[in-house]
C-alpha positions in Angstrom: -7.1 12.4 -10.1 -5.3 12.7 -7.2 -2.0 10.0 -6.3 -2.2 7.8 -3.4 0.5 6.3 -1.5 0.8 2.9 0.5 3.9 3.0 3.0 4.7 0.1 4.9 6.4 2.1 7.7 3.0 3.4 8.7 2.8 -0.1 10.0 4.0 -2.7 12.5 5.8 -5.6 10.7 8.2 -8.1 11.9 10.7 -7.0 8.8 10.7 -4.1 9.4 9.6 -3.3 6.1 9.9 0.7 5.0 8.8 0.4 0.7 6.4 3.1 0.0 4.1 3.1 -3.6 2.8 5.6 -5.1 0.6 6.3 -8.2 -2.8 6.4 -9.0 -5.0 4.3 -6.5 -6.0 1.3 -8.5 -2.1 1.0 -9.6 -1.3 1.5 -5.7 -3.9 -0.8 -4.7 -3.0 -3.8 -7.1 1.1 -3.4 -6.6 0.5 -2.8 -2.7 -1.8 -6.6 -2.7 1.1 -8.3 -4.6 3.5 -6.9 -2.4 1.4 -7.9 0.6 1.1 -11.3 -0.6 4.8 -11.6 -1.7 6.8 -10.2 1.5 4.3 -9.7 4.2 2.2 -13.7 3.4 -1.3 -11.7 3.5 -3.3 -13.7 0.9 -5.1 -11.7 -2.1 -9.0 -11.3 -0.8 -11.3 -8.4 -1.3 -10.5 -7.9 2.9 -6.9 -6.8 2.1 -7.9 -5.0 -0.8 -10.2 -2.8 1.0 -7.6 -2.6 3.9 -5.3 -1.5 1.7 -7.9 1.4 0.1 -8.8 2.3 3.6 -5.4 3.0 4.8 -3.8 5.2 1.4 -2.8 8.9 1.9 -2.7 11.4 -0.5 0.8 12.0 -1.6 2.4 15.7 -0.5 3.5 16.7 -3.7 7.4 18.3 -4.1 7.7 21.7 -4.6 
């Protein structure tokens, strides 16, 4: 399975916000939702979550 990353900096956001997660996608997806909730007041629906799947990227691996 590949990993997925969720960067904030690939969006607008009033703080300016620049974490980036990476991992598998459900453990992207679930820490991405709390972090949305926590920092960025999204609430926890199945709208977000999807949002959230919609928008990961692969992550470029390091060589």
């Amino acid at each position: 399975m590949s990993r997925k990353v969720a960067d904030c900096r690939d969006f607008p956001s009033e703080s300016g916000c620049t974490l980036t997660i990476s991992g598998e996608e459900d453990e992207v997806i679930a820490a991405a939702t709390q972090h949305a909730v926590a920092v960025h007041g999204h609430e926890d629906t199945d709208e977000v979550r999807a949002w959230l799947r919609q928008n990961l990227k692969d992550e470029t691996p390091v060589l």
